[in-house]
GUVO-177431 format. One record per residue (C-alpha): residue in one letter; x, y, z; residue number from 1. Coordinates in steps of 0.25 Angstrom, whole numbers, always signed. Each point is the difference from the previous one (the first is absolute). Layout:
N
<r resn="a" u="X" v="Y" w="Z" resi="NUM"/>
...
***
This chain:
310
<r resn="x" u="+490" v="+666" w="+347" resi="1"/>
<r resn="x" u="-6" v="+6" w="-13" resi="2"/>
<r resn="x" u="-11" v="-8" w="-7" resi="3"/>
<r resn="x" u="-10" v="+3" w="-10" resi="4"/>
<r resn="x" u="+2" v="+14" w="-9" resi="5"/>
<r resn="x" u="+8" v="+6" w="+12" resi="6"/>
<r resn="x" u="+11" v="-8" w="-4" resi="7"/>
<r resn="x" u="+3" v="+6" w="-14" resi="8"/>
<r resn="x" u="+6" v="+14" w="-4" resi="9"/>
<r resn="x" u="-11" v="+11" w="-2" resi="10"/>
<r resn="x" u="+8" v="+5" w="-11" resi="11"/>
<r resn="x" u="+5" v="-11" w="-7" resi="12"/>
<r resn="x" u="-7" v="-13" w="+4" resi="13"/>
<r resn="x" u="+12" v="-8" w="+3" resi="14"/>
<r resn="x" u="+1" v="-7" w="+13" resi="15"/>
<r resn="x" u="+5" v="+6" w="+12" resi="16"/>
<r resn="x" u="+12" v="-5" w="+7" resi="17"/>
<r resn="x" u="-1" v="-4" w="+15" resi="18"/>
<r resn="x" u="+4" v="+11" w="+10" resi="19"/>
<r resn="x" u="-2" v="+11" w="-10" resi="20"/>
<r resn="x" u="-9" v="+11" w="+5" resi="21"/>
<r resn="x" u="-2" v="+13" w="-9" resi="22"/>
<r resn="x" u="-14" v="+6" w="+0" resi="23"/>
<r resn="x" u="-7" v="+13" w="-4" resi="24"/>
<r resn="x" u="-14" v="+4" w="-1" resi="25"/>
<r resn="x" u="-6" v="-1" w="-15" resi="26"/>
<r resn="x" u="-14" v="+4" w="-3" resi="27"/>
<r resn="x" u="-2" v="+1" w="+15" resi="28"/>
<r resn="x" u="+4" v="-14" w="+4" resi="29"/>
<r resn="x" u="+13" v="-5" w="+5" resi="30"/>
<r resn="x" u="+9" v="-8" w="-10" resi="31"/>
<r resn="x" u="+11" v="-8" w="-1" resi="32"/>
<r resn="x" u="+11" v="-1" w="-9" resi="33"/>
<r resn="x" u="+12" v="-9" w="-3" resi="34"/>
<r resn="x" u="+11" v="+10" w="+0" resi="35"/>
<r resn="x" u="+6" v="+13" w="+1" resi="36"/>
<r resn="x" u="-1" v="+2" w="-15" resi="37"/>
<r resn="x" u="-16" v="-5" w="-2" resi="38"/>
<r resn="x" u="-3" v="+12" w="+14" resi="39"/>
<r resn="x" u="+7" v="+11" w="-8" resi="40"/>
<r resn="x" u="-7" v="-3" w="-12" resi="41"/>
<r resn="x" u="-12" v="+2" w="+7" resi="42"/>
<r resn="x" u="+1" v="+10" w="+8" resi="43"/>
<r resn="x" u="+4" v="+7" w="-14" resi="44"/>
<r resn="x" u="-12" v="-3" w="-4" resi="45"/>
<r resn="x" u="-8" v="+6" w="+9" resi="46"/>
<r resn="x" u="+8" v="+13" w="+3" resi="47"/>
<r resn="x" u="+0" v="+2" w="-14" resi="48"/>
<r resn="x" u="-16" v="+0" w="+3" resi="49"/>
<r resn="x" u="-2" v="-13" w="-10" resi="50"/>
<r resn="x" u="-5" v="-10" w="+10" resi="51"/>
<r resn="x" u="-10" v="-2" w="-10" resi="52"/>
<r resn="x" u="+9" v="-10" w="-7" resi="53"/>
<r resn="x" u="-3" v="-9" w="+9" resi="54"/>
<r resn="x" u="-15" v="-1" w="-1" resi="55"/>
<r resn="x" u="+0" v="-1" w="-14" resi="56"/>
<r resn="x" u="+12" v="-11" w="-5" resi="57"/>
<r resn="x" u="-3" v="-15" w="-2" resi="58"/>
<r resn="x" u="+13" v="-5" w="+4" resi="59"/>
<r resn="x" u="+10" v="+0" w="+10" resi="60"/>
<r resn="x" u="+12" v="+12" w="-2" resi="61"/>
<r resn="x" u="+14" v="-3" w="-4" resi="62"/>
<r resn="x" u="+9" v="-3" w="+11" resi="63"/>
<r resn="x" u="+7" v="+14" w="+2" resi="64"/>
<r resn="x" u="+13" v="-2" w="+8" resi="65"/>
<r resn="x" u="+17" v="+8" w="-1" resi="66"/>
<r resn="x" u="+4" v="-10" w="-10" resi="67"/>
<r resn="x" u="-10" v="+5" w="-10" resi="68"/>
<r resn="x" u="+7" v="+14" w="+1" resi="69"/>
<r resn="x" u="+11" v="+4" w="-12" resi="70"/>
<r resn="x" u="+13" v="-2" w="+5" resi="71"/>
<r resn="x" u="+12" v="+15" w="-1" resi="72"/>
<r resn="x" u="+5" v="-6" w="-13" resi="73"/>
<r resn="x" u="-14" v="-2" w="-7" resi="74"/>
<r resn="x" u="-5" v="+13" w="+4" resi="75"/>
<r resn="x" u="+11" v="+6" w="-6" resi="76"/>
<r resn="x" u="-2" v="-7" w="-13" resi="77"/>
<r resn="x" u="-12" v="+4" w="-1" resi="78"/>
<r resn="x" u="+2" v="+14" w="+4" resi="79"/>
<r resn="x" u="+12" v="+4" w="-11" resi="80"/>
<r resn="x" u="-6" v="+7" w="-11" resi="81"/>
<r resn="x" u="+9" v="-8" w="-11" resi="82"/>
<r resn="x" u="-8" v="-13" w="+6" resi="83"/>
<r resn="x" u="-13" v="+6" w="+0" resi="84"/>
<r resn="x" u="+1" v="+3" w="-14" resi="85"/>
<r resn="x" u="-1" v="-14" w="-3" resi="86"/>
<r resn="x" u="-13" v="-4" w="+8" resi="87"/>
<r resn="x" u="-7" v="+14" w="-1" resi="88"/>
<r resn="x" u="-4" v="+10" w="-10" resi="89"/>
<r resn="x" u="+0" v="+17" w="+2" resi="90"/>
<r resn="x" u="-13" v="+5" w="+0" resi="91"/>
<r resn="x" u="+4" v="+14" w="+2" resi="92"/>
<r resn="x" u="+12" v="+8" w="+6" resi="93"/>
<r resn="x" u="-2" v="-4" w="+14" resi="94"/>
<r resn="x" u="-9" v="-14" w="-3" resi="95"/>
<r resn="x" u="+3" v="-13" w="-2" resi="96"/>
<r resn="x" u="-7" v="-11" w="-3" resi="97"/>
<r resn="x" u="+2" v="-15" w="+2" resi="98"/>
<r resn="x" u="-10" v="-14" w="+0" resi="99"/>
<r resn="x" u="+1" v="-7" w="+12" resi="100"/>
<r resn="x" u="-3" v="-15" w="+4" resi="101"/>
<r resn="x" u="-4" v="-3" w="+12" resi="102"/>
<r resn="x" u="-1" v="-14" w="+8" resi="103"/>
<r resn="x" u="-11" v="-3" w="+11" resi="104"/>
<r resn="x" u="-13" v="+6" w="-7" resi="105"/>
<r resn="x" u="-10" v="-9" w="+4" resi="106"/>
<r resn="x" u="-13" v="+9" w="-3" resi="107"/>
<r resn="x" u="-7" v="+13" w="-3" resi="108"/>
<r resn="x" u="+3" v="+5" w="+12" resi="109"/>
<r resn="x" u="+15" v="-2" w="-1" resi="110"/>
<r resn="x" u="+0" v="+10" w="-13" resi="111"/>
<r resn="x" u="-8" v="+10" w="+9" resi="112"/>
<r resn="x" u="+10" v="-1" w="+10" resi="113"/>
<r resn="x" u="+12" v="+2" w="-9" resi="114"/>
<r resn="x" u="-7" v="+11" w="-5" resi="115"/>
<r resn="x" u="-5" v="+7" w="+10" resi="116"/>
<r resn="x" u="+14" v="-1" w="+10" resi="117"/>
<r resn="x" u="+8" v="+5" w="-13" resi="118"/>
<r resn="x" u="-7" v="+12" w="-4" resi="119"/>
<r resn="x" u="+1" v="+5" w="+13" resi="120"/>
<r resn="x" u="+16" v="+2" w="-1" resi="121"/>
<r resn="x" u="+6" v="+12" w="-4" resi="122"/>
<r resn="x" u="+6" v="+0" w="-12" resi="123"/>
<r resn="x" u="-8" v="-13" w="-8" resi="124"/>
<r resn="x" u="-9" v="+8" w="-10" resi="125"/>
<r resn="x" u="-7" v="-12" w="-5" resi="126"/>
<r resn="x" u="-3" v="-16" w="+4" resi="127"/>
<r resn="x" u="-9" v="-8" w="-9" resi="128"/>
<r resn="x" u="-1" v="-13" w="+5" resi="129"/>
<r resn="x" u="-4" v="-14" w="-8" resi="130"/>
<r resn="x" u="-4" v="-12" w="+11" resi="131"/>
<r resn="x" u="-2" v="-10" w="-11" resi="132"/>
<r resn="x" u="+13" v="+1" w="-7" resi="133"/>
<r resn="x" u="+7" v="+4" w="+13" resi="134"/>
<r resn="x" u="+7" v="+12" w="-4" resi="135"/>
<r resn="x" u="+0" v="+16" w="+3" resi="136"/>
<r resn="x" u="+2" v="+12" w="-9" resi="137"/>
<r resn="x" u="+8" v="+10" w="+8" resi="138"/>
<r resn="x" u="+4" v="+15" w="-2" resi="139"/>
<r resn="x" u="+10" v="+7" w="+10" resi="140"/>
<r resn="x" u="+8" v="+13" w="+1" resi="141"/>
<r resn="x" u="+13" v="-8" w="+4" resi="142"/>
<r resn="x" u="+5" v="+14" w="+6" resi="143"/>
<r resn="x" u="-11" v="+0" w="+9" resi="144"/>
<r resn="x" u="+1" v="-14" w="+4" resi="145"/>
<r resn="x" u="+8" v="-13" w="-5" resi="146"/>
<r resn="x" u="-3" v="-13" w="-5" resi="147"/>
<r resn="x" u="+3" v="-8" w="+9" resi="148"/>
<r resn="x" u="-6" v="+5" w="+12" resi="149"/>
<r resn="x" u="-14" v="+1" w="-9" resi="150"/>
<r resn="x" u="+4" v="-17" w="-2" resi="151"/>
<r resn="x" u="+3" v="+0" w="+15" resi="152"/>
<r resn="x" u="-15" v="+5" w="+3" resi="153"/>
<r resn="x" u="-4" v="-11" w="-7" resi="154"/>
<r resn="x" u="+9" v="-11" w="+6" resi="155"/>
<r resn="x" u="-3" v="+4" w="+14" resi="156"/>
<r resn="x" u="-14" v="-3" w="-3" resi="157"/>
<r resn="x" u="+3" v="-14" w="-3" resi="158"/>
<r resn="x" u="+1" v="+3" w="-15" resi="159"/>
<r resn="x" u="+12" v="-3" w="-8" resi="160"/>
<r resn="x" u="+0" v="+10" w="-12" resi="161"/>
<r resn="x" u="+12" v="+3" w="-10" resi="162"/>
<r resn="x" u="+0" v="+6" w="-13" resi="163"/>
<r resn="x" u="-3" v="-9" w="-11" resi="164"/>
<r resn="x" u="+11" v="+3" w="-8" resi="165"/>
<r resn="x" u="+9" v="-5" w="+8" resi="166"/>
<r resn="x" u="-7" v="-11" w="+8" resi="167"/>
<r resn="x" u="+4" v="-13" w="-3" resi="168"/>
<r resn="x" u="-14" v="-7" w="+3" resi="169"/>
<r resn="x" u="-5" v="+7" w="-11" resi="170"/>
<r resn="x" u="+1" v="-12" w="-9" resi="171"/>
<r resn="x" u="-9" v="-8" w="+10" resi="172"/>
<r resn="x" u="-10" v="+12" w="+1" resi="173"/>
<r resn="x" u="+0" v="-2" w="-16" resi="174"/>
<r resn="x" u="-1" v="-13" w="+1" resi="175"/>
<r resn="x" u="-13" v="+2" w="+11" resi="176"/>
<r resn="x" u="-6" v="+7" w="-12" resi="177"/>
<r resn="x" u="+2" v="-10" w="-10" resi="178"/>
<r resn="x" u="-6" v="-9" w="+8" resi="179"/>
<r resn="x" u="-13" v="+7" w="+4" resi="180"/>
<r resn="x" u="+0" v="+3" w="-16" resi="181"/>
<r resn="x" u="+0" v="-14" w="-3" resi="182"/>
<r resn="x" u="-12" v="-1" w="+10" resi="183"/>
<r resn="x" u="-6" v="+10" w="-5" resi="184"/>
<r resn="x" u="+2" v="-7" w="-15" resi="185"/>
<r resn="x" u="-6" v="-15" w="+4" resi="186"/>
<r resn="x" u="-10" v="+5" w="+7" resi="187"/>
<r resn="x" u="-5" v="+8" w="-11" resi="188"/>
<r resn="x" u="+0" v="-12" w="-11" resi="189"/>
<r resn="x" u="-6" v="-9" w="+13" resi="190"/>
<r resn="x" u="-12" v="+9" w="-2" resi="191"/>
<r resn="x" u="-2" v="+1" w="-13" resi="192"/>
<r resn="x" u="+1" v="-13" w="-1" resi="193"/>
<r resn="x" u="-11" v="-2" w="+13" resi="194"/>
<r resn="x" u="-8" v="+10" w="-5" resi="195"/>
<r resn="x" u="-1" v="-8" w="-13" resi="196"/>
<r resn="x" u="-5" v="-12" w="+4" resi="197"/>
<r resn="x" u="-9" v="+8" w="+10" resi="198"/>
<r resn="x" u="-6" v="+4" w="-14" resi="199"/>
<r resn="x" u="-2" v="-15" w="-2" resi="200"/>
<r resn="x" u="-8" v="-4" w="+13" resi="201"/>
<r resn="x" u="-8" v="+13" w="+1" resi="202"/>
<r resn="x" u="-5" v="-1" w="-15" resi="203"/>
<r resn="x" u="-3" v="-15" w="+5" resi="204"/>
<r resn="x" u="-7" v="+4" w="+12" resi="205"/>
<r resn="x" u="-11" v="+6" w="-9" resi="206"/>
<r resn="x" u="-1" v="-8" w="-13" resi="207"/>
<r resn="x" u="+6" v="-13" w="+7" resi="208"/>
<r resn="x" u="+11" v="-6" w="-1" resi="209"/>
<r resn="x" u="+4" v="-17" w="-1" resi="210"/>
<r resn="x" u="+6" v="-4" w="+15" resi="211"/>
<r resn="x" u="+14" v="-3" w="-5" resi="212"/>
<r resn="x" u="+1" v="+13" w="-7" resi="213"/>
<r resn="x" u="-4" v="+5" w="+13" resi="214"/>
<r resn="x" u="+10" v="-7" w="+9" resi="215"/>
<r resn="x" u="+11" v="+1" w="-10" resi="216"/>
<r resn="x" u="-1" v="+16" w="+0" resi="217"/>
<r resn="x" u="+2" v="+1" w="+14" resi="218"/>
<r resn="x" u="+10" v="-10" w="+5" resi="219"/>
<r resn="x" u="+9" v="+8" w="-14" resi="220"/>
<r resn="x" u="-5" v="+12" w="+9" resi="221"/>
<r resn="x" u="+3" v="-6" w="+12" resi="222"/>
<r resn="x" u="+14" v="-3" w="-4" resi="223"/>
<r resn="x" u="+4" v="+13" w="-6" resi="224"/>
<r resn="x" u="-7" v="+7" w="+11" resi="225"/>
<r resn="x" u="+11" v="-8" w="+12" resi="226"/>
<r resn="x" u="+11" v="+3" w="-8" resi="227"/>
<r resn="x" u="-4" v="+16" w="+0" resi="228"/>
<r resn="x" u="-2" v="+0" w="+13" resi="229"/>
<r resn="x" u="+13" v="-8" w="+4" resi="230"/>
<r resn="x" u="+9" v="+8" w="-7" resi="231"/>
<r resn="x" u="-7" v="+14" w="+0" resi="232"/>
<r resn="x" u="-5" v="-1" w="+12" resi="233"/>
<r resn="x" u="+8" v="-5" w="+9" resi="234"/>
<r resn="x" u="+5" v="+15" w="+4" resi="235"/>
<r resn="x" u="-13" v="+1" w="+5" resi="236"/>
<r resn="x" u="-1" v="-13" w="+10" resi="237"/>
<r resn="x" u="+16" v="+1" w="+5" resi="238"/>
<r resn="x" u="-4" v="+16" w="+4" resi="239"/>
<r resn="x" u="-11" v="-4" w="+7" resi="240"/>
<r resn="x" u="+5" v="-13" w="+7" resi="241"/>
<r resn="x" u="+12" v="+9" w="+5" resi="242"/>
<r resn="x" u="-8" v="+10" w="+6" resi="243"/>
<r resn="x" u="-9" v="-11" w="+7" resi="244"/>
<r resn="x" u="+14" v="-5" w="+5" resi="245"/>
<r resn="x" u="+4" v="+14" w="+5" resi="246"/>
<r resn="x" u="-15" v="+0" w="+6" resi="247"/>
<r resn="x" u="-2" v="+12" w="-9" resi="248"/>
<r resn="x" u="-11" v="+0" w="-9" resi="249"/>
<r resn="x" u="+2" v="+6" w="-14" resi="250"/>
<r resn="x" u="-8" v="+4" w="-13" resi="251"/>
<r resn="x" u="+6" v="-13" w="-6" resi="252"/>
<r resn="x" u="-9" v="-9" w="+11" resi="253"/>
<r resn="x" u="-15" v="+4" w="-6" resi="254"/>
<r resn="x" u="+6" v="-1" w="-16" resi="255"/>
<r resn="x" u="+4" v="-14" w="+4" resi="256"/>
<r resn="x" u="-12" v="-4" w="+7" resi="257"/>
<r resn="x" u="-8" v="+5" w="-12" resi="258"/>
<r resn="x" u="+10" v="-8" w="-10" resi="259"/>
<r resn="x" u="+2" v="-12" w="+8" resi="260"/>
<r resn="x" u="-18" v="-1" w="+3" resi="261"/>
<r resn="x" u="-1" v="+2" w="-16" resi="262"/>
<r resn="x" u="+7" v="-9" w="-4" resi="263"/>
<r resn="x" u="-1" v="-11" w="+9" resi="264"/>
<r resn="x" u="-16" v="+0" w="-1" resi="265"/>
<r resn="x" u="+3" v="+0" w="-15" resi="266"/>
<r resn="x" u="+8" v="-12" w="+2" resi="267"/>
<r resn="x" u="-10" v="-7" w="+8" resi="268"/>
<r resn="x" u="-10" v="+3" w="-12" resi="269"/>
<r resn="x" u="+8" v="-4" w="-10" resi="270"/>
<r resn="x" u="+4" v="-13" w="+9" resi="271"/>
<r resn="x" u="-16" v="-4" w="+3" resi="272"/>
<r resn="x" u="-4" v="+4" w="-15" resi="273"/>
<r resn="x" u="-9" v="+11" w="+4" resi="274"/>
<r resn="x" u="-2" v="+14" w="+5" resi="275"/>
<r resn="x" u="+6" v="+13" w="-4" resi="276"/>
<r resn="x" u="+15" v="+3" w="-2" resi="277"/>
<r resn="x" u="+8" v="+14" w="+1" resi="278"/>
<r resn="x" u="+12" v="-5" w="-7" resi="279"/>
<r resn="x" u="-1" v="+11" w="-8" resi="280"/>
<r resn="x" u="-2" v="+9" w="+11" resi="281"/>
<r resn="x" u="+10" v="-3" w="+7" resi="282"/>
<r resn="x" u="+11" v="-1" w="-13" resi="283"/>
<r resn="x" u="-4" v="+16" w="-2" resi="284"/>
<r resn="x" u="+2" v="+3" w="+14" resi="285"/>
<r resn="x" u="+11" v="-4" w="+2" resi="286"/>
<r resn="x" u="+5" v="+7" w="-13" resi="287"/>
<r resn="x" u="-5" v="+13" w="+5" resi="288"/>
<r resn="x" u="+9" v="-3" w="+12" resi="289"/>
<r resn="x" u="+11" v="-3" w="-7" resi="290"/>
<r resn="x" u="-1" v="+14" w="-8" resi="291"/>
<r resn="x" u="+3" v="+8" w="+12" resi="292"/>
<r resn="x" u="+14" v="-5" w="+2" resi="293"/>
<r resn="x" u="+4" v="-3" w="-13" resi="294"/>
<r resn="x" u="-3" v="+12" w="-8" resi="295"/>
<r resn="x" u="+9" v="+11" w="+4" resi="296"/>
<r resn="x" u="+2" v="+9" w="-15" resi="297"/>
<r resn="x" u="+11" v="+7" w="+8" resi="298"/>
<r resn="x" u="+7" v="-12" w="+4" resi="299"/>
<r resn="x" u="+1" v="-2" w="-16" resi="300"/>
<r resn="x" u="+5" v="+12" w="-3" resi="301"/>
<r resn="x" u="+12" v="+0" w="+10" resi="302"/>
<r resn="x" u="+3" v="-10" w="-4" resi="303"/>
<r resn="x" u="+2" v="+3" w="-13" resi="304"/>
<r resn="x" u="+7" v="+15" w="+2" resi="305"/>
<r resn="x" u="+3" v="-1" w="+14" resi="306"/>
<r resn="x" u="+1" v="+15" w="+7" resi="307"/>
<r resn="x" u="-3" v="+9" w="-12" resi="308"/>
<r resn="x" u="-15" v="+0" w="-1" resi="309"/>
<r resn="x" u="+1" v="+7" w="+14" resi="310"/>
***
């Protein structure tokens, strides 16, 4: 019986079923995967000479398996011109052009992959990859090769990529957006707000300052700084806590740590009436963070005048 790490997928992280036995070598050490699909993946991977992928992501892989694949009829759609007029643009006489979303980006090293697998294929003469907003700008000669067997390449490596056009998930990949916008936005007026008070209690620190003035300053801190990192934060804590559960440690873990020590040796503080407090470190940090995924100009604009900027 499996136990330990050698009882999930090298590829994807998933538990892997009793009696199942696919292996091959990666980073010169045996492996196992959960199926068929997560092995060809790999071995995709390092034929195509990026084994590196593996050392660098932060997470487990998306599960690739057959039913990821485009079925006859979708490849069709997607390969008929008069379709493609609708979800692409013509760049040149032989060029298309087309944005792309793509489920199962977990990190950096996802986009690398993308990137690097694509450009590789005749007939794709550009890929511009976006991790945080989970999209991809492709450019293709569709005489050289078709759609769908470029969204094929991605689907057999566990990603489920469609043009956005068309996709009907693109409401929720909007509504993902809007979402780390708003995250973005209250953690912003949390620290301002912090910051001000902060003012209040440093300015006190050196020309004094009356007890209850003091206390009252930072339990106000205190409360704007939880609510900050409850709501904006959370990305950050759920993301680590998933990889810990996957026995995978992520970038997420040492950002939570630091958030987590910050503010709960400002609570202390604030709770004994003495000693320093970070509230306002820790409402700026996680605004920093919260820039990252939020603020994505391009994502504006397609938004606005989908397809004709390209």
């Amino acid at each position: 019986m499996k136990s330990g790490a050698n009882d999930r997928c090298f590829h994807c992280g998933l538990r892997i079923p009793d009696g199942q036995n696919f292996q091959h070598e990666v980073l010169n050490e045996m492996q196992s995967f959960c199926c068929p699909g997560c092995l060809y993946a790999a071995k995709s991977i390092i034929d195509s000479g990026l084994s590196h992928y593996y050392r660098e992501r932060t997470s487990p892989s998306p599960n690739a398996s057959s039913n990821n694949l485009l079925t006859e009829t979708e490849c069709s759609f997607f390969d008929k011109l008069e379709n493609q007029t609708a979800f692409s643009t013509e760049t040149s006489d032989n060029e298309r052009s087309t944005l792309l979303s793509i489920d199962g980006m977990q990190c950096a090293a996802c986009s690398w992959l993308i990137k690097n697998r694509l450009q590789e294929i005749a007939g794709i003469t550009a890929i511009n990859v976006n991790p945080g907003s989970h999209q991809a700008r492709l450019s293709w000669r569709p005489e050289i090769i078709p759609l769908s067997s470029i969204l094929n390449h991605l689907n057999s490596l566990g990603y489920q990529a469609q043009p956005l056009w068309h996709r009907p998930a693109n409401d929720a990949s909007n509504e993902l957006h809007k979402k780390s916008l708003k995250r973005l936005g209250v953690s912003g007026l949390g620290m301002m707000q912090v910051m001000m008070l902060s003012v209040g209690l440093y300015a006190g620190a050196f020309s004094g300052i009356e007890d209850i003035y003091e206390s009252l300053l930072r339990w106000v801190s205190l409360l704007v700084a939880s609510g900050v990192l409850l709501y904006s934060g959370s990305p950050f804590f759920i993301s680590a806590m998933t990889g810990l559960k996957n026995k995978n440690l992520n970038m997420d873990l040492p950002i939570s740590i630091a958030l987590a020590g910050a503010y709960f040796s400002s609570l202390w503080a604030t709770l004994k009436g003495g000693g320093e407090v970070y509230f306002d470190s820790v409402t700026m940090f996680v605004f920093f963070l919260a820039l990252g995924p939020s603020l994505k100009p391009e994502a504006c604009i397609e938004q606005i005048l989908p397809l004709k900027l390209y």
